[in-house]
LOROLUM-339865 format. One record per residue (C-alpha): x, y, z; residue in one letter; residue number from 1. Coordinates in Angstrom, 3 decimals. Example, Ala and Ser with C-alpha at 12.3 -4.5 7.8 and 13.67 -1.06 7.14 Angstrom:
BEGIN
+----------+----------+----------+----+-----+
|       px |       py |       pz | aa |   i |
+----------+----------+----------+----+-----+
|   12.300 |   -4.500 |    7.800 |  A |   1 |
|   13.670 |   -1.060 |    7.140 |  S |   2 |
+----------+----------+----------+----+-----+
END
This chain:
BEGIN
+----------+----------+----------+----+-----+
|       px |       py |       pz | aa |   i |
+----------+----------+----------+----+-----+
|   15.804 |  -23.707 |   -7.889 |  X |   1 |
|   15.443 |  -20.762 |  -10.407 |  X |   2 |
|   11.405 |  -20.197 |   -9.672 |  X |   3 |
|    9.208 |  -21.110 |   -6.720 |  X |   4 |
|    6.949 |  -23.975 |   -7.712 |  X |   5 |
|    5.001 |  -24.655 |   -3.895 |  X |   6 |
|    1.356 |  -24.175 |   -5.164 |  X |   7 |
|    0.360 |  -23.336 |   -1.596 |  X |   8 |
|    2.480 |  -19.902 |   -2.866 |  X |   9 |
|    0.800 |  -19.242 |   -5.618 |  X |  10 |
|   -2.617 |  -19.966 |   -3.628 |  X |  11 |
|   -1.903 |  -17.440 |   -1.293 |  X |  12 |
|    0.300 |  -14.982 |   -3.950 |  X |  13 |
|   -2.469 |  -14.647 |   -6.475 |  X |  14 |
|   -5.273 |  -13.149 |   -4.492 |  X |  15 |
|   -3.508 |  -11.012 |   -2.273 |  X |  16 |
|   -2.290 |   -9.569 |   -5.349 |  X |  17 |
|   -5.650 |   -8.973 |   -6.785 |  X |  18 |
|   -6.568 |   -7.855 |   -3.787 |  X |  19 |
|   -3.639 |   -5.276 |   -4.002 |  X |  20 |
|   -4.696 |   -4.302 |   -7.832 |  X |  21 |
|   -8.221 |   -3.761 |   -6.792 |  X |  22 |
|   -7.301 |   -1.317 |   -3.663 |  X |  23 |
|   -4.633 |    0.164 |   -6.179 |  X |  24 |
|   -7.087 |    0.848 |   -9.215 |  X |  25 |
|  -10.377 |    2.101 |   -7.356 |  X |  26 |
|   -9.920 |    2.136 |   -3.599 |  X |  27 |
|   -6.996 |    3.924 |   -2.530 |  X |  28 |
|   -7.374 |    1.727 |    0.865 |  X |  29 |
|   -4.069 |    0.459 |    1.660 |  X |  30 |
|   -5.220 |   -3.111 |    1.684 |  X |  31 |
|   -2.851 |   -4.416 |   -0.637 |  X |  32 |
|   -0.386 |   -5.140 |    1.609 |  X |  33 |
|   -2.227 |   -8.521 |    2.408 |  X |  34 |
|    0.356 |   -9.862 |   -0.680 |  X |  35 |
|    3.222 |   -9.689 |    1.058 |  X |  36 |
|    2.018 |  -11.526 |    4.506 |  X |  37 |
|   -0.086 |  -14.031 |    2.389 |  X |  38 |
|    3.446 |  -14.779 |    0.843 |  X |  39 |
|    5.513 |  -14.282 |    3.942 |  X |  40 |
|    3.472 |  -17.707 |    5.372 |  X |  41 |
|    5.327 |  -19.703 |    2.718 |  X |  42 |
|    8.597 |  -18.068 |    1.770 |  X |  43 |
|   10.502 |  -15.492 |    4.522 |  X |  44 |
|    9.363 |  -12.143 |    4.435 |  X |  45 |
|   12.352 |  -10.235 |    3.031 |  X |  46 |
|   11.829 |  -12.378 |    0.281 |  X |  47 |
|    8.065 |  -11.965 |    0.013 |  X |  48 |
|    9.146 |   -8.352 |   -0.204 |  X |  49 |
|   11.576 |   -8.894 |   -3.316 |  X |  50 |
|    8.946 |  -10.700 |   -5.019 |  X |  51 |
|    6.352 |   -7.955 |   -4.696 |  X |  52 |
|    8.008 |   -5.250 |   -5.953 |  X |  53 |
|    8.246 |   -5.666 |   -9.775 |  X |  54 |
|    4.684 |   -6.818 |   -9.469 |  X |  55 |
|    3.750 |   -3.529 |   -7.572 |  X |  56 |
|    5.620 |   -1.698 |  -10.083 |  X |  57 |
|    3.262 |   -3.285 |  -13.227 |  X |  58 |
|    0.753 |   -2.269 |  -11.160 |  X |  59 |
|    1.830 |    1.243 |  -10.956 |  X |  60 |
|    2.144 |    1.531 |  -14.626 |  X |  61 |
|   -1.792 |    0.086 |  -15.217 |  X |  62 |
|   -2.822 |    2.724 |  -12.211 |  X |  63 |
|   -0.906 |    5.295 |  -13.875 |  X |  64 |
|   -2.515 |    5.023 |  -16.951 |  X |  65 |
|   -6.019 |    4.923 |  -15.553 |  X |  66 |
|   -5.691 |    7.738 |  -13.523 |  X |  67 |
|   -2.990 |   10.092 |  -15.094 |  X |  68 |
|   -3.347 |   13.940 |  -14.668 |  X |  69 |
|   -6.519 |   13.529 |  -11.792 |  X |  70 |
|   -3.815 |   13.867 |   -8.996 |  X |  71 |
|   -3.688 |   15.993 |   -6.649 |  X |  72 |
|   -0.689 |   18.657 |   -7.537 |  X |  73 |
|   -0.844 |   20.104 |   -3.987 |  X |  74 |
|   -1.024 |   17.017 |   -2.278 |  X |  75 |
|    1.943 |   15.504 |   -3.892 |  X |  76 |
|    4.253 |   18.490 |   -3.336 |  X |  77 |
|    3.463 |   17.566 |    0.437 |  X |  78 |
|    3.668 |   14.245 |    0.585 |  X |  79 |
|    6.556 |   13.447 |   -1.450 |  X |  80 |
|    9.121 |   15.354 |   -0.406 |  X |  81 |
|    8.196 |   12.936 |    3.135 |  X |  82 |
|    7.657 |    9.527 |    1.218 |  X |  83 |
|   11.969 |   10.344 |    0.176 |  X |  84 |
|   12.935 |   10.711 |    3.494 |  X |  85 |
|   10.781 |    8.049 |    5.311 |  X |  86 |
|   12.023 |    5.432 |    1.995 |  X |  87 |
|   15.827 |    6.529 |    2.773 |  X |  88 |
|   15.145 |    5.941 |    6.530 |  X |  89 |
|   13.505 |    2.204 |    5.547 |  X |  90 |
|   16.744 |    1.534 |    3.324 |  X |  91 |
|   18.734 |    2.018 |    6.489 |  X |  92 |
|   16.518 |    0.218 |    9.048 |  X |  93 |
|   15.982 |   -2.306 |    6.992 |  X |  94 |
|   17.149 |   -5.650 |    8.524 |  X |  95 |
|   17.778 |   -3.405 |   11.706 |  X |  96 |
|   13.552 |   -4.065 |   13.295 |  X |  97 |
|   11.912 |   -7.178 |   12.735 |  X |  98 |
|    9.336 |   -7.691 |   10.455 |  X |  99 |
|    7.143 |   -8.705 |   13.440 |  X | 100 |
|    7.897 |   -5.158 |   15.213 |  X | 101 |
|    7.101 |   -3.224 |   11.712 |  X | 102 |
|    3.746 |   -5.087 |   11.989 |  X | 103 |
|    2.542 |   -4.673 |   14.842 |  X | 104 |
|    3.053 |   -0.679 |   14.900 |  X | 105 |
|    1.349 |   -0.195 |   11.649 |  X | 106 |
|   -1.367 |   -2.419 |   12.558 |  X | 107 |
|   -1.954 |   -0.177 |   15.965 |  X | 108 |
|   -1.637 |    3.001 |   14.018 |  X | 109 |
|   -4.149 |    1.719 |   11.307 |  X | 110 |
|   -6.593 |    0.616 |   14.103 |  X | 111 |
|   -6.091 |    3.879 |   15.886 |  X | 112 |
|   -7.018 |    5.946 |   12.049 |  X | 113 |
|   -9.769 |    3.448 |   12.042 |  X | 114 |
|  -11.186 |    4.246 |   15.428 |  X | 115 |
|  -10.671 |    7.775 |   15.197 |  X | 116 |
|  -12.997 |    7.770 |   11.736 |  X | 117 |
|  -15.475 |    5.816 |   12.485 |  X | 118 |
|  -16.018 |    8.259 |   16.362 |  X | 119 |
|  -15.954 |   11.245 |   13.804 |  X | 120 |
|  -18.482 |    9.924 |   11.758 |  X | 121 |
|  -20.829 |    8.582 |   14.946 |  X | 122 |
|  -20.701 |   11.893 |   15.991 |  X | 123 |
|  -21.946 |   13.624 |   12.688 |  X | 124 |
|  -18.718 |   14.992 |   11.370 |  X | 125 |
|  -17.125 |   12.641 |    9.023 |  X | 126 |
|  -18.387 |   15.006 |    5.971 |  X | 127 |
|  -16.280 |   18.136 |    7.345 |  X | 128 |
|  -13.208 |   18.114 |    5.105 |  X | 129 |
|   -9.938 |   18.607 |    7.225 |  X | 130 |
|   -7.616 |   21.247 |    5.858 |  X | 131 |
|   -4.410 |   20.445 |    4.306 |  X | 132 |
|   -1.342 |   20.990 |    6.443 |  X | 133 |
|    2.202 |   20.875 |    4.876 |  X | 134 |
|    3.743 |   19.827 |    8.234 |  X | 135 |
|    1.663 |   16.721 |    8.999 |  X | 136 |
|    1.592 |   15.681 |    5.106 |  X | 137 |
|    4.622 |   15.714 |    5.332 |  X | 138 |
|    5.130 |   13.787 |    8.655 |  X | 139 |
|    3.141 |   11.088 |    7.077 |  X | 140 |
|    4.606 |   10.834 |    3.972 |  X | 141 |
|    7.706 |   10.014 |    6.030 |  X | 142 |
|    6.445 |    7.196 |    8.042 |  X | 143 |
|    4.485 |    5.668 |    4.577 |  X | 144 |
|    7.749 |    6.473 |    2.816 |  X | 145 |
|    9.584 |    4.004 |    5.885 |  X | 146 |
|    6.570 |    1.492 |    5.986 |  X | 147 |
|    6.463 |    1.173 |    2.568 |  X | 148 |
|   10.258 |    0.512 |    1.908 |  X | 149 |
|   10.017 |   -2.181 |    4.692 |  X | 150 |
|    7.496 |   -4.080 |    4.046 |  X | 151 |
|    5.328 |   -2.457 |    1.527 |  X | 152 |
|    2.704 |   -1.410 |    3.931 |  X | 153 |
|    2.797 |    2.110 |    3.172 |  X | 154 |
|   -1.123 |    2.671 |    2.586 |  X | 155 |
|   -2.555 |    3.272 |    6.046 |  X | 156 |
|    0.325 |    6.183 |    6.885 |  X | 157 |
|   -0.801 |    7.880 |    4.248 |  X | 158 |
|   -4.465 |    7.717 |    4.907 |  X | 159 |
|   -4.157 |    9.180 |    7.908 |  X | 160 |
|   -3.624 |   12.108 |    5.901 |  X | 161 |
|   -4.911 |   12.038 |    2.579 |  X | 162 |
|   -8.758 |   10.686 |    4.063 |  X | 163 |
|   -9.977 |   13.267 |    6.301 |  X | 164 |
|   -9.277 |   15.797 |    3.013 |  X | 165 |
|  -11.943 |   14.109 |    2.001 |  X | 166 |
|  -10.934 |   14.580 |   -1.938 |  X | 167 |
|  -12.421 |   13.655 |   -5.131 |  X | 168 |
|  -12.556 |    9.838 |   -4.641 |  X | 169 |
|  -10.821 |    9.931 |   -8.599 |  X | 170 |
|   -8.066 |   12.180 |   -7.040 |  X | 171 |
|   -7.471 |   10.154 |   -3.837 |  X | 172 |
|   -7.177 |    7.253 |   -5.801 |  X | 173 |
|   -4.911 |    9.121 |   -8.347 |  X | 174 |
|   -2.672 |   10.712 |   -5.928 |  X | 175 |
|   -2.172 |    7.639 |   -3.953 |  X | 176 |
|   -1.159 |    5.649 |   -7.208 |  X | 177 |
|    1.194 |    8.655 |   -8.345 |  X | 178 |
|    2.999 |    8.311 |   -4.596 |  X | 179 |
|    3.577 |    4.718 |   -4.452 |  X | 180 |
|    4.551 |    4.710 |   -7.848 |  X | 181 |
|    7.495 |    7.197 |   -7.053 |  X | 182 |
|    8.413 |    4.592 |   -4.540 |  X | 183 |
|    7.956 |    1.771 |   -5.675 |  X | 184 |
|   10.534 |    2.767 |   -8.802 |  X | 185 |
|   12.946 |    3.858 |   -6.058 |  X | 186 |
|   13.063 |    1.442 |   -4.303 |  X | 187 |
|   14.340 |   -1.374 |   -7.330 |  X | 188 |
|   17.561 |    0.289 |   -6.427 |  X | 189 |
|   18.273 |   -0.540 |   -3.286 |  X | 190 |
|   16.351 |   -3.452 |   -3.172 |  X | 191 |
|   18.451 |   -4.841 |   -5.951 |  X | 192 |
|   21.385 |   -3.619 |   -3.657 |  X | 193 |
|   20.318 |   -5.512 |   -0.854 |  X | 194 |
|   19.909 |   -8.858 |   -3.313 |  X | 195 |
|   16.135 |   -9.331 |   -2.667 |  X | 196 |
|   15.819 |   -9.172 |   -6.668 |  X | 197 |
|   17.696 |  -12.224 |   -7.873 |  X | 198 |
|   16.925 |  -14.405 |  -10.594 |  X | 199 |
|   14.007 |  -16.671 |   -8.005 |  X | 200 |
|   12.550 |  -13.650 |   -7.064 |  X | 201 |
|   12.827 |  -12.201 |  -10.460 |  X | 202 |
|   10.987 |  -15.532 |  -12.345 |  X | 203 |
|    8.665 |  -15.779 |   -9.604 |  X | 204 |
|    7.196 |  -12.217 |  -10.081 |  X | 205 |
|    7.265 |  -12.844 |  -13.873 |  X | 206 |
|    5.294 |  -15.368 |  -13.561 |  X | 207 |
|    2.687 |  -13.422 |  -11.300 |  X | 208 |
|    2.444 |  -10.334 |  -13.976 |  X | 209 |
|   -0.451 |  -10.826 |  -15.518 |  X | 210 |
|   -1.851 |  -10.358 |  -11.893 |  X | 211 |
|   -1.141 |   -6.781 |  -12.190 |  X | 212 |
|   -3.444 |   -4.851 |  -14.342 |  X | 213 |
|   -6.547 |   -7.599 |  -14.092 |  X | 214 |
|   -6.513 |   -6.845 |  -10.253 |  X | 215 |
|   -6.023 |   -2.704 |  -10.968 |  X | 216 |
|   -8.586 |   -2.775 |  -13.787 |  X | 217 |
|  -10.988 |   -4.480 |  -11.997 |  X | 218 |
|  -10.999 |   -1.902 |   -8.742 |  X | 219 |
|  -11.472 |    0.986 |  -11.637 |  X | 220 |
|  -14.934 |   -0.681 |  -12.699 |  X | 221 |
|  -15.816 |   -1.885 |   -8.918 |  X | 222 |
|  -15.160 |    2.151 |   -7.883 |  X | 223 |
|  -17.604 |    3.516 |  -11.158 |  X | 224 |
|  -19.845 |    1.637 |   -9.721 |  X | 225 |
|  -19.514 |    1.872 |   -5.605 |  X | 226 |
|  -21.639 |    5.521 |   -4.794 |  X | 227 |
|  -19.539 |    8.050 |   -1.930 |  X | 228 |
|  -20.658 |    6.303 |    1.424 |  X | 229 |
|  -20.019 |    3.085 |   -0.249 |  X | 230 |
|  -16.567 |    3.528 |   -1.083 |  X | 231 |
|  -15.503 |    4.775 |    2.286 |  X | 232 |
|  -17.078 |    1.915 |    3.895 |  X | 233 |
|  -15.363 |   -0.562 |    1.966 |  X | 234 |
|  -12.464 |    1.637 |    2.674 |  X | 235 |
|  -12.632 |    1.289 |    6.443 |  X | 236 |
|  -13.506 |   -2.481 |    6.106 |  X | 237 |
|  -10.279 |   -3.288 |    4.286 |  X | 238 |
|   -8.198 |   -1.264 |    6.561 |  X | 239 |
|   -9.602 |   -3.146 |    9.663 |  X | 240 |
|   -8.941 |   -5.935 |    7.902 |  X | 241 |
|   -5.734 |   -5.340 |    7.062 |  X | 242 |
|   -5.240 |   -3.650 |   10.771 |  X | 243 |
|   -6.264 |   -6.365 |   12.269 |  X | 244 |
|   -3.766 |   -9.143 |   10.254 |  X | 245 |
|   -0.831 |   -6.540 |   10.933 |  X | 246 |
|   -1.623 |   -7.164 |   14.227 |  X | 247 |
|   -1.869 |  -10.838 |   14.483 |  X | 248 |
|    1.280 |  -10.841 |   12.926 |  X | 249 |
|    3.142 |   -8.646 |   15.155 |  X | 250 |
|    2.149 |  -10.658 |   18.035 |  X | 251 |
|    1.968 |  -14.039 |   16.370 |  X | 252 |
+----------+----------+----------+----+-----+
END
């Protein structure tokens, strides 16, 4: 069959990609990797993966557009240099570790970030900006580079970075688009290589486009309109959230 037609799919497929766009376009969160194990309950998860990444990469292109020239310069000559590592790393692991292994250590790791912001905070700190560190930028650029090339759950690597910086929210939001866009590009080579974009996979993301920039356009108004305290709560409620279903899933 040349395009997926289950409607439980496309149930699932089009709000965990708006829910991708959204944390793309204003949140920076690392939520949107809820697509890909929305998907995963209907179709196998390599697959899930193949399907995601030409709608990822429209979504790049909208984020791009929205938030070109507010990156971080600094930022991104740390973290990049680790996202090409960690995504040539992925490329060889991939197959190698279970989906349900990748899972469950990113959920831990995101729960740990979690738990580790919300004790700074209790205890009156949470507005002390951390000082950036080319060492552990790069560190976990690596593991969001490796994340992100296995399953697309990059986000939460890289927060445990980029958050306690405590940037612009316009910057964090912009370098975080400029990153995964850099991988997400990549990575159409080898995924092609590894034949997770055939013609299904291919139709089936076409025909979740328009997805793409109504999800990312709608976190840009949503994050004009969240104030500073706001947006980092929403911030750590997604990434429990998403913690939390990496989790499950790991152990499930």
């Amino acid at each position: 069959m040349p395009l997926i037609t289950d409607p439980l799919f496309y149930a699932l497929a089009v709000p965990g990609f708006l829910v991708n766009g959204i944390s793309k376009g204003g949140f920076a969160s690392g939520a949107g990797n809820v697509a890909v194990p929305l998907m995963a309950l209907t179709v196998p998860a390599p697959q899930a993966a193949g399907i995601a990444l030409p709608v990822l990469c429209a979504m790049d292109i909208a984020g791009l557009r929205a938030w070109w020239g507010r990156w971080s310069a600094r930022e991104m000559r740390t973290i990049l240099p680790g996202g090409a590592i960690g995504l040539v790393l992925g490329v060889l692991l991939f197959g190698a570790m279970s989906a349900r292994t990748v899972s469950l250590l990113l959920g831990v790791v995101t729960l740990a970030f979690l738990a580790r912001s919300l004790w700074t905070r209790w205890r009156g700190a949470a507005t002390e900006a951390a000082r950036p560190n080319r060492v552990r930028g790069a560190f976990w650029g690596a593991v969001s580079g490796l994340t992100s090339t296995i399953a697309h759950a990059g986000g939460p690597p890289l927060a445990i970075y980029l958050y306690p910086l405590r940037l612009d929210r316009g910057m964090l939001a912009a370098t975080t688009t400029v990153f995964f866009g850099v991988m997400n590009y990549v990575k159409l080579v080898p995924y092609w290589g590894l034949g997770l974009l055939d013609g299904t996979n291919l139709l089936t993301s076409l025909v979740l486009l328009p997805v793409a920039p109504a999800g990312v356009y709608l976190g840009i108004w949503l994050q004009k309109r969240v104030s500073d305290r706001a947006f980092y709560n929403v911030v750590y409620v997604l990434l429990a959230i998403t913690g939390a279903k990496l989790v499950w899933d790991g152990l499930a």
